[in-house]
C-alpha positions as a Markdown table, in Angstrom:
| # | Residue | x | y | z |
|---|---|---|---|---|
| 1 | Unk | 189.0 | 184.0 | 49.6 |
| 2 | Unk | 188.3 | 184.6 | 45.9 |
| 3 | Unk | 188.6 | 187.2 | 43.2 |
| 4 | Unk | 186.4 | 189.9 | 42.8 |
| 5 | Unk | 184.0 | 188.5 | 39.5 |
| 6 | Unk | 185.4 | 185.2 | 39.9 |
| 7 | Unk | 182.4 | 182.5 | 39.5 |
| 8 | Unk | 182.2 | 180.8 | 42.8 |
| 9 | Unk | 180.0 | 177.3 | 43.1 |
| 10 | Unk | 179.2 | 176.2 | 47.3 |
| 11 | Unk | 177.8 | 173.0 | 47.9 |
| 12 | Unk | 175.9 | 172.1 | 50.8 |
| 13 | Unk | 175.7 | 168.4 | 51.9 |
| 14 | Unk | 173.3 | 167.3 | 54.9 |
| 15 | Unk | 174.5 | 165.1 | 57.5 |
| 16 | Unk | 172.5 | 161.5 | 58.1 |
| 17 | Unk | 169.3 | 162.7 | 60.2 |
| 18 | Unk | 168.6 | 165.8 | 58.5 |
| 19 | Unk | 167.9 | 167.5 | 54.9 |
| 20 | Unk | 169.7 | 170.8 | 53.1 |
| 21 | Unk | 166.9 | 173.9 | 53.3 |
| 22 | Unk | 168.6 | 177.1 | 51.4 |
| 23 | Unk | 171.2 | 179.3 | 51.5 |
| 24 | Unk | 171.0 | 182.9 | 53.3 |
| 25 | Unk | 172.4 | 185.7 | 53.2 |
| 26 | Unk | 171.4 | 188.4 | 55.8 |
| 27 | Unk | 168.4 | 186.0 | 56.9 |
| 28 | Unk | 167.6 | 186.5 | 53.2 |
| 29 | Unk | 167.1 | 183.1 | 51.2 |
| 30 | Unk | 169.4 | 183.1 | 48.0 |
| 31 | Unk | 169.4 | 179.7 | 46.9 |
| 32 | Unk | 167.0 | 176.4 | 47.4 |
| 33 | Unk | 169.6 | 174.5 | 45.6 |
| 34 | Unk | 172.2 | 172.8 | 47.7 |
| 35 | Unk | 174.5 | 173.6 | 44.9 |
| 36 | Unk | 175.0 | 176.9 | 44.6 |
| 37 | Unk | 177.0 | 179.4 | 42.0 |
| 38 | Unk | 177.3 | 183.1 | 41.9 |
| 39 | Unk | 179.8 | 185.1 | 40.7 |
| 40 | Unk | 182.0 | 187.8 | 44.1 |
| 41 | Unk | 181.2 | 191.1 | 43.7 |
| 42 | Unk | 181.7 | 192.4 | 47.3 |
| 43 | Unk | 182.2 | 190.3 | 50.6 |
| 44 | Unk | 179.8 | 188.0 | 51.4 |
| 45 | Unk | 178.5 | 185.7 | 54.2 |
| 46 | Unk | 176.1 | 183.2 | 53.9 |
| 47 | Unk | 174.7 | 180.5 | 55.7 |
| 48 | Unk | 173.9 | 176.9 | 54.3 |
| 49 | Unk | 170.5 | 175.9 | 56.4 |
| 50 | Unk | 169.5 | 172.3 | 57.6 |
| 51 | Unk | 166.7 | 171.1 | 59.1 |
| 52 | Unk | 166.2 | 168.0 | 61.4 |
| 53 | Unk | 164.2 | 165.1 | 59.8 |
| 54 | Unk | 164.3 | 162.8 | 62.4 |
| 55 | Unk | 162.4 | 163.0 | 65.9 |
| 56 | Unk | 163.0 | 161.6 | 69.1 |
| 57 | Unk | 160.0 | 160.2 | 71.3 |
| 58 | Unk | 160.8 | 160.3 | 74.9 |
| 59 | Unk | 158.8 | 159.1 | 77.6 |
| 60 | Unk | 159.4 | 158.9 | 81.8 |
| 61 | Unk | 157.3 | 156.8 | 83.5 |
| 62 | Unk | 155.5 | 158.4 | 86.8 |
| 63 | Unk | 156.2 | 157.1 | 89.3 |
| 64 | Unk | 159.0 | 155.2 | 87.7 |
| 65 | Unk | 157.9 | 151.5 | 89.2 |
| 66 | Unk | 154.6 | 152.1 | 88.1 |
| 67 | Unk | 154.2 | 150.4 | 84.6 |
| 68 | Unk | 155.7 | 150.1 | 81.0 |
| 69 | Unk | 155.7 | 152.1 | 77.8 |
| 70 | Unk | 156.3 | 150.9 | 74.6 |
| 71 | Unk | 156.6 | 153.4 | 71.4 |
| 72 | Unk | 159.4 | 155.3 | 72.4 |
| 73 | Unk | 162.4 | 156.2 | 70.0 |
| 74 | Unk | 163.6 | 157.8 | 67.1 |
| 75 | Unk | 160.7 | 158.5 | 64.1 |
| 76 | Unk | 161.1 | 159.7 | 60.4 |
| 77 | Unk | 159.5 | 163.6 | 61.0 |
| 78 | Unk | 155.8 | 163.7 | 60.6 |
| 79 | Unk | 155.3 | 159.9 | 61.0 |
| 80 | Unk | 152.4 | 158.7 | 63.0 |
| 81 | Unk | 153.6 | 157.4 | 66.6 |
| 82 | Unk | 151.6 | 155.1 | 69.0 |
| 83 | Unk | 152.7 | 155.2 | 72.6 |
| 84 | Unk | 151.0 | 152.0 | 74.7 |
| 85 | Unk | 151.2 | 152.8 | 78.8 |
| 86 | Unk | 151.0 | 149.3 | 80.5 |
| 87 | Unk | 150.6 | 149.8 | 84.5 |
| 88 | Unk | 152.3 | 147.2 | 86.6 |
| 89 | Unk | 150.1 | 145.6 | 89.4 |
| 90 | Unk | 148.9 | 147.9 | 92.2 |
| 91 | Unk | 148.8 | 150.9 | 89.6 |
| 92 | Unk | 146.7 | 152.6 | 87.1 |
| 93 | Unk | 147.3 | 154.0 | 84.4 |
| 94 | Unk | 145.9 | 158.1 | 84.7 |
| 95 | Unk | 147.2 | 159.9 | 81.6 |
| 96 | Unk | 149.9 | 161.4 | 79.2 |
| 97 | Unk | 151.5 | 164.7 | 80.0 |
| 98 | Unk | 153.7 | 167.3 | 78.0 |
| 99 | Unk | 155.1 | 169.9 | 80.0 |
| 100 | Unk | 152.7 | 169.4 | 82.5 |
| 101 | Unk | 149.5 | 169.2 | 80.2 |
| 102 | Unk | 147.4 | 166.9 | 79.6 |
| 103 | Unk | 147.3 | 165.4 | 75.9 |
| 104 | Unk | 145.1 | 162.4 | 76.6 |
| 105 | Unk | 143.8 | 159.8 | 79.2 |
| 106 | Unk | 143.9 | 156.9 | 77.2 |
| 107 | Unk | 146.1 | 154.4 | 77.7 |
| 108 | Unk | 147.5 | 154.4 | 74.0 |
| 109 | Unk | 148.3 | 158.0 | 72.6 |
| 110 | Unk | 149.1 | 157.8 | 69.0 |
| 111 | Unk | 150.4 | 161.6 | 67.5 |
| 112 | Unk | 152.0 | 162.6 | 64.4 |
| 113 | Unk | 155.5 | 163.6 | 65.7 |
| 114 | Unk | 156.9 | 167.0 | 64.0 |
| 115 | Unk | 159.9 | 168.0 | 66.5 |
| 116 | Unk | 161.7 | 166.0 | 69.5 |
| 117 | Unk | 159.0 | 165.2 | 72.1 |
| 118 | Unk | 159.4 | 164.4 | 75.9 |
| 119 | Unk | 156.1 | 162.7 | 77.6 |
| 120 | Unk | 155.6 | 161.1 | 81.0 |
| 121 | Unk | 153.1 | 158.5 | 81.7 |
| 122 | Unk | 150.9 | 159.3 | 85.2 |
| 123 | Unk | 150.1 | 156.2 | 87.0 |
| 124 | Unk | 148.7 | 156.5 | 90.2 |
| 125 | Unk | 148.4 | 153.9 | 92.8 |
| 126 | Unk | 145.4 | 151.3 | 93.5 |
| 127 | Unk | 146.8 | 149.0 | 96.4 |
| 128 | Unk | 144.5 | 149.7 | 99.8 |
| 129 | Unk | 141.7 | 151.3 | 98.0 |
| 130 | Unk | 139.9 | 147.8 | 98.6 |
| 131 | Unk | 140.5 | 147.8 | 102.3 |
| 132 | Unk | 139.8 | 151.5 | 102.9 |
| 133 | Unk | 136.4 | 151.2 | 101.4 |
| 134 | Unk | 135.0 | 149.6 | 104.3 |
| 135 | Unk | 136.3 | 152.0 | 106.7 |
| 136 | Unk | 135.0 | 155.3 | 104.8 |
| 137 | Unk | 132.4 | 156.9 | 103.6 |
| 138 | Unk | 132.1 | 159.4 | 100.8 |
| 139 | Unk | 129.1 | 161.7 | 100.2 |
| 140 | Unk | 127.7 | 163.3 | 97.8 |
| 141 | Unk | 128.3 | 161.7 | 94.6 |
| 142 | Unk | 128.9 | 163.6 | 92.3 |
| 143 | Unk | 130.5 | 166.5 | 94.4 |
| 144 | Unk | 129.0 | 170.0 | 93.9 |
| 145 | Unk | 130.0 | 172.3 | 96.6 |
| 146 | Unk | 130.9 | 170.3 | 99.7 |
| 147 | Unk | 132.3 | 167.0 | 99.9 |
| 148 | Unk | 131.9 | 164.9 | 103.3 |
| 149 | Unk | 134.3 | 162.1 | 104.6 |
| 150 | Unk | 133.1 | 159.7 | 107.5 |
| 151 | Unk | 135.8 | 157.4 | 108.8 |
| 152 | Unk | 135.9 | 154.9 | 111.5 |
| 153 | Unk | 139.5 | 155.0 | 112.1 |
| 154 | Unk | 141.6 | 158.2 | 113.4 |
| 155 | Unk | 143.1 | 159.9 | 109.8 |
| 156 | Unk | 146.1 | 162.1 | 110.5 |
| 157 | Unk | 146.1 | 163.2 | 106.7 |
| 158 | Unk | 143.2 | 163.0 | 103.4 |
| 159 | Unk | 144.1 | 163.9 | 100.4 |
| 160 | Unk | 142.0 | 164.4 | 97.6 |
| 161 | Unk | 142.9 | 164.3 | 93.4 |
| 162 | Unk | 140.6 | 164.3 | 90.4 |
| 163 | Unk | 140.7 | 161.8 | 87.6 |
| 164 | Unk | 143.8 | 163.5 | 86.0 |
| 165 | Unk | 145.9 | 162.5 | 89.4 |
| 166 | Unk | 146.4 | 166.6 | 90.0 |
| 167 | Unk | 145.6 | 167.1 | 94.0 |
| 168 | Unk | 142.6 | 169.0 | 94.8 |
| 169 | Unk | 142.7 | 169.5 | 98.8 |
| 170 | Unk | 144.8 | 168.3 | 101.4 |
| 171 | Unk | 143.0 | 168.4 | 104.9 |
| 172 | Unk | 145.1 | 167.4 | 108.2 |
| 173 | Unk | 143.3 | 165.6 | 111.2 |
């Protein structure tokens, strides 16, 4: 509480992690400075504004025995970030999802990072694709309209993905 024409002097100071923006008043920036004077006139509220300059990488791995990432962690904001997906054995690595879309299908994703970002790393799994080979066949190649299966062996369930590992049909018996 101050006088009416009293000089008043506010001083904003940012925690570690983030930087002082302005002063408001009504949504209505008063001040860049962190230090700010002014002299009471009337009753006032304003608000000292910070923004984060930090950012925190995240990543999941899918499924989680699957592979490695390296990258992840806590960047200066608008640093350049390289994420490397490593698949373990008996997996592939398919691609790098935000939200559920796709923001590349290399195995290394490098991004300049501008706010907190969670990714997962699809891998999809490789072990029996060499033993079924033998026992199907696939035609044509590339698929237009229709896609034929031939198997030697009763199949109670196929399954069918494209390259992103997003499941296109499911077909029973």
């Amino acid at each position: 509480t101050y006088k009416k024409d009293m000089t008043v002097t506010l001083k904003a100071i940012a925690k570690s992690g983030y930087q002082f923006l302005n002063w408001t008043e009504n949504d209505v920036i008063v001040s860049t400075e962190n230090e700010y004077s002014f002299i009471v006139t009337k009753d006032i509220n304003l608000v000292a504004n910070f923004e984060k300059t930090t950012c925190n990488v995240t990543v999941v791995v899918n499924p989680e025995e699957a592979g490695t990432v390296t990258g992840a962690g806590t960047y200066v904001k608008n640093m350049s970030v390289t994420l490397v997906a490593t698949a373990n054995p008996g997996y592939k690595f398919v691609n790098w999802t935000e939200n559920g879309t796709i923001v590349s299908t290399e195995r290394e994703y490098s991004f300049v990072v501008s706010l907190d970002t969670d990714l997962v790393a699809n891998f999809i799994s490789t072990e029996g694709v060499e033993e079924l080979a033998s026992s199907f066949n696939i035609y044509p190649n590339p698929v237009s309209d229709k896609l034929y299966i031939e198997t030697q062996t009763q199949t109670q369930t196929v399954e069918i993905y494209d390259i992103y590992g997003r499941q296109q049909s499911m077909v029973n018996g």
